[in-house]
N, C-alpha and C positions, 0 to 999 in steps of 0.2 A: 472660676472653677474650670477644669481643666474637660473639654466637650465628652473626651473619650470616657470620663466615667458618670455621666451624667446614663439615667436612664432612657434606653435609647426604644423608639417609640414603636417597632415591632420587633417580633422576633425572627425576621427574614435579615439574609446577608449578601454582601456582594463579595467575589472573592477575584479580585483583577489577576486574572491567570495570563502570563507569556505563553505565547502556542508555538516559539520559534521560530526559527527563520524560514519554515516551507517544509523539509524532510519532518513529516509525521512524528519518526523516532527520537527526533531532538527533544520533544515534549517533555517536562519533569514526570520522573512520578505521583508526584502531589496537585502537579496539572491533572493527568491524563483521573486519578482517582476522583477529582471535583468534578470534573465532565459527566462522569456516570455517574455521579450520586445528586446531578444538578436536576429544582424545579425547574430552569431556562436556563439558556445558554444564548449569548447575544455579542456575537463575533463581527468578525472586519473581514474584509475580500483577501488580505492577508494571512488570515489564520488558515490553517490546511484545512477543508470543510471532511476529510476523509478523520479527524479526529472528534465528528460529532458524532453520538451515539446512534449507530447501526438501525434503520426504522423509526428513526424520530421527527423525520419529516410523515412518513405514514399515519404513527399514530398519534403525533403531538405529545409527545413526551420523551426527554425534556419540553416545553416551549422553546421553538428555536426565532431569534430575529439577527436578521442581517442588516446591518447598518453600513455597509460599503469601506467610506473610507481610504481608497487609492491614489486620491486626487482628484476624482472625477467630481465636481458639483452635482452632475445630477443622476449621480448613482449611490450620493454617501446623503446619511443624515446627519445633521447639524449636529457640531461635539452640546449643545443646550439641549438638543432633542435627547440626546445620549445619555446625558446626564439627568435629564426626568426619566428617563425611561427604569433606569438601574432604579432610580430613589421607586417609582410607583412600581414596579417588582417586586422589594424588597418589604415595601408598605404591607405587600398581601401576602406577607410570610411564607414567601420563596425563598430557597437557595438560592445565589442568580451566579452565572461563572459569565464573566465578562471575558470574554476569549481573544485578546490581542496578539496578534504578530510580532515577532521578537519578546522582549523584555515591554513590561509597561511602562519605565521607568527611565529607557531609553528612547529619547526620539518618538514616543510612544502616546503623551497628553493621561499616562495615566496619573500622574500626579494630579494633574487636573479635575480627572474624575474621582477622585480619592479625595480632592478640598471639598468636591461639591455632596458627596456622600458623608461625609464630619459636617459638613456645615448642615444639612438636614437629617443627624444624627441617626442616620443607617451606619451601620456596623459592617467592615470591611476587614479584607485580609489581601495582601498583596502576594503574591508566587511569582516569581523569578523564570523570566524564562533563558535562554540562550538566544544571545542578541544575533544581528545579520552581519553586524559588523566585525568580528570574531569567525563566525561559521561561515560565512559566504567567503572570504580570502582563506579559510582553512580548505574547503573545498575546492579549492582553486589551484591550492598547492601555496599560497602564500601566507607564512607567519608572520604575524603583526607585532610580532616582536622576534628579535635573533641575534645570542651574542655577536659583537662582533660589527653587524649591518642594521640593528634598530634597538637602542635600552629605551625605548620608550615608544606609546603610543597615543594618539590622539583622534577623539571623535568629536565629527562636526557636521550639522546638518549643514546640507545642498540648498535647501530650500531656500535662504538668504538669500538677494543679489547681492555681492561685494560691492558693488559700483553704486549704492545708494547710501545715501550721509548720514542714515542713522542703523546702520548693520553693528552687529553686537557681536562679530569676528574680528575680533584682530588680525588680518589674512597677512601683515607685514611681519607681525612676532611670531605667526605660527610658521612661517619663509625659514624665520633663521633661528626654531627652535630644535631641529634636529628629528629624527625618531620618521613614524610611519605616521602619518593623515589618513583617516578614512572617512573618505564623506559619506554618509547619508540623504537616499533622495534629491543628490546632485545632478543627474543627467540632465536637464535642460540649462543648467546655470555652467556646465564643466568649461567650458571656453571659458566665462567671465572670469569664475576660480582659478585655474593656470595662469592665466594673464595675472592678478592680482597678487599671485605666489612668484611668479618669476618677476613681477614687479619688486615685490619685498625682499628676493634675493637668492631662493632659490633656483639653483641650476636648472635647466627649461629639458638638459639632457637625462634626468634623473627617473628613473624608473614608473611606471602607473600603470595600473590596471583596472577596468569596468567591467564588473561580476552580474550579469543578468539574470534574475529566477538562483540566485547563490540556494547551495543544498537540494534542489529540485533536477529531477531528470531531465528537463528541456534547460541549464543552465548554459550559458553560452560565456565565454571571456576572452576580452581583447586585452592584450599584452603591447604597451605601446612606451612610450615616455609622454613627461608632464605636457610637453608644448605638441606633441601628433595625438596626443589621446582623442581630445575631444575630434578630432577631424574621423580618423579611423572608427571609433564608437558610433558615427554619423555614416560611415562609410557600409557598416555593419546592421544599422537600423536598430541599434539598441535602444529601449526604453522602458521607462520604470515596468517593475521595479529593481535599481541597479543599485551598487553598494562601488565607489570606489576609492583605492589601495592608490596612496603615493608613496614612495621609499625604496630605499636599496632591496630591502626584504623582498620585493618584487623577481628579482632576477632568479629567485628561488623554483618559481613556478613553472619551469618548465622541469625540473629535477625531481619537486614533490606533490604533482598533478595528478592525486589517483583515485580523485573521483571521474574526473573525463575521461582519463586512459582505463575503463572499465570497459571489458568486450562488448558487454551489450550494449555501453554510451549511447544513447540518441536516437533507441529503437526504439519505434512503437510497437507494443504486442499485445494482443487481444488473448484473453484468458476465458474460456469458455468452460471449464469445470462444473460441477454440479455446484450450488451456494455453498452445502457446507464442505466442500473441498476445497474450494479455491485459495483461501490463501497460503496453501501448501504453495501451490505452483508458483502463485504470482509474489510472495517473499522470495524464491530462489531466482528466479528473475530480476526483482529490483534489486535484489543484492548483487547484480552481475552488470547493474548500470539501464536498467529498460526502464520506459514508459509502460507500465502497466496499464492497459484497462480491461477491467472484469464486466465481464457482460455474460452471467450464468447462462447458458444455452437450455441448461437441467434442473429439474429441483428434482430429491428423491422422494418419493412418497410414498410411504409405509399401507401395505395392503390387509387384508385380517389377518389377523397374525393366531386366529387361536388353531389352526392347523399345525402351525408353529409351538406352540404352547403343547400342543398333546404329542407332537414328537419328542419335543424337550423331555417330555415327560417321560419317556422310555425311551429314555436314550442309551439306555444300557443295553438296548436289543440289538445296536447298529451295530455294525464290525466298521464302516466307514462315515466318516462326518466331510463335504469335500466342500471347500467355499470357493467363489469364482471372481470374488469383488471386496473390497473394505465396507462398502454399505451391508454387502450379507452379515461380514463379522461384526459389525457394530449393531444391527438390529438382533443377531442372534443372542449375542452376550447382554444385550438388553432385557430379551426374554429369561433369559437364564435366571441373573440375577432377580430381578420380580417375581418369578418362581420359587426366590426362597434356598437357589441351589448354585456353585460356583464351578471351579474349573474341575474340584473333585468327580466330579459328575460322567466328567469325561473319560476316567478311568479308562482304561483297555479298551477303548475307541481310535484307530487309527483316523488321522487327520493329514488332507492335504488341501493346497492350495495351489490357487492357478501361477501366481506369478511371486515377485517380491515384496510387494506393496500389502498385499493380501495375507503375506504370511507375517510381516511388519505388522501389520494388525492383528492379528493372534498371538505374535512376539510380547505384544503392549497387555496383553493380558496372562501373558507369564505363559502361554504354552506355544511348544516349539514345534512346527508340520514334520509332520513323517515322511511327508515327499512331495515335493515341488518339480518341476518341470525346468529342461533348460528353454526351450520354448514357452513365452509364458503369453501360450495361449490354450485352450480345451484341448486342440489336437494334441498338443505336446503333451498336457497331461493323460489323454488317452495312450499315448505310445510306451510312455514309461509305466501305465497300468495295464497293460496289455504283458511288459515283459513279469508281473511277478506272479506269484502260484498262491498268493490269498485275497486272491479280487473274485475269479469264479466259486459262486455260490455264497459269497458276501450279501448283508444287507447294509443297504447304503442312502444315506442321506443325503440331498442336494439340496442347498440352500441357494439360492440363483434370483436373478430379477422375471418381472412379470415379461413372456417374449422370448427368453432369450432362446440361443439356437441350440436344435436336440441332439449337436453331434457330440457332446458327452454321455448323457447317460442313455442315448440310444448305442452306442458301443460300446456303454456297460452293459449295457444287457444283450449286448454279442456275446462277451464273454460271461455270460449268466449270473450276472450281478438281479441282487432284485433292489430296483435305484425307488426310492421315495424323492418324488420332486417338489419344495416347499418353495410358492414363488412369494416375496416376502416384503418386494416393494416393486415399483414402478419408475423409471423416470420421467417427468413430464415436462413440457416446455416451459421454461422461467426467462420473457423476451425481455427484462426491468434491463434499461440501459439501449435498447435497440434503434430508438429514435436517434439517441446523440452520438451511438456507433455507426450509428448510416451516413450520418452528417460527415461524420471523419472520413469514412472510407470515400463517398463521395471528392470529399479537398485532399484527396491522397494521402491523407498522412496515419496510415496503418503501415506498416512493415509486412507484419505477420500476422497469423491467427494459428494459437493454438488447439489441438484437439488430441483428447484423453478414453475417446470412444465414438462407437457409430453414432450411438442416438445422441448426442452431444453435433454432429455435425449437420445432423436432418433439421434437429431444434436451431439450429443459427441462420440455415438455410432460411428456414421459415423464419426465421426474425429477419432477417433484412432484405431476403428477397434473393432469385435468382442470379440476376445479373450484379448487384451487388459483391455478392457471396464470390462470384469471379473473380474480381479484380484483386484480390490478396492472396499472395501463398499461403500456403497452411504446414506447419509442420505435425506428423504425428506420433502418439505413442505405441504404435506396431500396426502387425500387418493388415488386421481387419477393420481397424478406423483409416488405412491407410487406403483400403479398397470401398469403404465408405466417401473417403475425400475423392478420390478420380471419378466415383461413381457419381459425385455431383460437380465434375465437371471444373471442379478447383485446383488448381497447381500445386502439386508435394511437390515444397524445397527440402522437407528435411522428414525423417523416419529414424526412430529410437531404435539404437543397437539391441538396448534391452529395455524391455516394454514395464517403465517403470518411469515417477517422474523423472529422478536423476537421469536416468537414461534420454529422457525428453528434451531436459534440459541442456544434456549435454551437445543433443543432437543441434537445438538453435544454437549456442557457444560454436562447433564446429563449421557451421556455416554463415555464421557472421563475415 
């Protein structure tokens, strides 16, 4: 009788997920859905560890285990430990998402883990990932097929030596079969492999490539031919994990390379944002080619808010509503809403905001500012409320952070405004990451450091220290974090034309 329909002895499953070749976004979406709905999750040094669930080393949920797997002996666990491991997971009626790099099914050993879960009738399910041997020469600029220069492709593990009498390559037929070779985990055998190809017939002048870290920001690639490769790869200090490209298809790669030719290629940039901002910034970044690390400077922290709750309350009194930040208008509308009351509310309340970001968040809730500033910062918004003739004698709501500075609604109440100041959160230090951002800056390898505000660069200061905090330029997003960065002493390479991410972002693009 056939094992799969046999009653199988828990109701826990293994579901061998591809996590792809390194870029996060490669992930399926039926991967990336089993990760978050996983009781464990039990990955390889290969799988991207930024695809495990958010605080799940904190609080233990998922269960996370790391079983290595790189080549290293003593940093991986035994594919038999592997293999009990998933079956006694599965025994105690877990989910269990087996998280492998690439495809399981390529070069992968998930098959293997797949006989030994049928064979102790745990119940599995396989997800497909996008393999490295595919995505790393597509990032590279080379197609692994191309009318014309390659009708056909062929994958072959590295790992082999050719030069031993029971290898399971035919390296002579795959010489004079024509098409693109991509090895697998070839880089310490690549000398043996060319020799044993140009041995069986293949041209020695015929195009190659070794893709390092393929789909990863730090990927590096040497463009050589079959008989200089391994020399030049050696020359370069390449080592796993490498994927490489033989074929005509190769000569492509300097025409359709556009993940390297990305502005920001090869940067490192520290993103200092509050937690839940950050991967505003640090998605427009790695979409522009950088090594992102997030090292939150800030977390925001919601203060009483029922001072908050009894303005909401009569809000129909206010002639003005003014917000200074996306956290005011996100904690505000929070209030709102729990109150029972929506944007109706707002009626005949004039609304402004400091900058674009700020009023982008008001946009997201469907109401449009009355008046924004070309300066986006207080002072500007003070100038522009200074020129019109229904601010004196207004009452006005300020919804702001705990701290911040009085020079708005103390010059509203020059012009006889009567300003209600609700402070509604706080930023406070969040250093998670400051240990292994020290270690970097120390071995030089930061570029940059981002900042988005003052207290965002007092908080980083204080995570890694004085003299640290020196050694990296810093770009900012306007004037006052800009007079924050000098004020501790740190080098602006770059300051936002307009005090907004995009404007931020533009400003690092510009000085690349």
């Amino acid at each position: 009788m056939n094992q799969r329909k046999d009653c199988r002895l828990s109701e826990g499953k293994v579901f061998l997920v591809g996590a792809g070749p390194g870029d996060p976004g490669l992930i399926t979406v039926r991967g990336k859905q089993l990760i978050e709905s996983a009781d464990a999750v039990v990955y390889d040094a290969l799988a991207n560890s930024s695809l495990l669930p958010p605080g799940a080393r904190e609080t233990g949920r998922p269960e996370l285990y790391y079983v290595g797997k790189r080549g290293r002996a003593k940093e991986s666990v035994s594919q038999s430990e592997i293999n009990a491991l998933l079956i006694k997971l599965a025994r105690e009626a877990k989910r269990v998402v087996r998280l492998k790099g690439g495809d399981p099914f390529v070069f992968g050993r998930g098959s293997e883990e797949a006989q030994a879960l049928n064979d102790a009738s745990v119940s599995f399910e396989v997800v497909p990932g996008v393999t490295a041997g595919i995505a790393a020469p597509a990032y590279a600029g080379i197609p692994v097929t191309h009318r014309g220069l390659a009708t056909s492709v062929t994958f072959v593990t590295g790992h082999e030596d050719p030069a031993k009498p029971g290898t399971q390559t035919n390296w002579a037929a795959l010489a004079k079969a024509g098409g693109t070779i991509v090895l697998y985990m070839g880089v310490k055998t690549l000398r043996t492999i060319a020799d044993a190809l140009i041995k069986g017939g293949m041209p020695g002048e015929i195009p190659a490539a070794a893709i390092q870290w393929g789909t990863l920001p730090k990927q590096r690639t040497v463009v050589a031919t079959l008989d200089t490769l391994a020399s030049k790869a050696e020359e370069r200090n390449l080592t796993a994990p490498v994927v490489t490209v033989i074929g005509w298809s190769v000569v492509l790669s300097d025409e359709l390379n556009w993940f390297e030719h990305r502005p920001l290629f090869g940067k490192r940039i520290v993103v200092t944002r509050a937690t839940q901002q950050a991967p505003a910034l640090s998605e427009k970044l790695r979409e522009l080619g950088a090594d992102v690390i997030e090292m939150p400077a800030t977390q925001v922290a919601r203060l009483d808010l029922s001072p908050l709750r009894s303005a909401i309350g009569n809000i129909g009194d206010y002639d003005w509503l003014i917000f200074t930040s996306q956290n005011a208008v996100a904690i505000f509308w929070e209030q709102l809403l729990g109150g029972g009351r929506d944007a109706r509310a707002l009626a005949g309340v004039k609304i402004a905001a400091v900058g674009a970001a700020t009023a982008g968040g008001l946009l997201e809730h469907g109401i449009t500012v009355d008046l924004i500033p070309k300066r986006f910062v207080a002072e500007g918004l003070l100038e522009v409320m200074r020129e019109r003739d229904d601010v004196s004698g207004a009452r006005v709501l300020y919804v702001t952070a705990e701290g911040a500075r009085d020079v708005l609604p103390d010059g509203l109440r020059e012009l006889s405004a009567d300003v209600d100041i609700i402070e509604a959160y706080r930023s406070i230090n969040d250093g998670e990451g400051a240990g292994r951002l020290s270690r970097a800056i120390e071995a030089g390898k930061i570029d940059l450091v981002t900042f988005t505000s003052a207290s965002s660069v007092k908080a980083y200061v204080d995570a890694v220290g004085n003299e640290l905090a020196r050694r990296v330029p810093a770009a900012s997003i306007g004037p006052r974090t800009s007079e924050a960065v000098r004020g501790a002493g740190i080098e602006l390479k770059h300051e936002a034309e307009e005090s907004t991410i995009d404007g931020l972002v533009a400003a690092v693009v510009r000085g690349a």
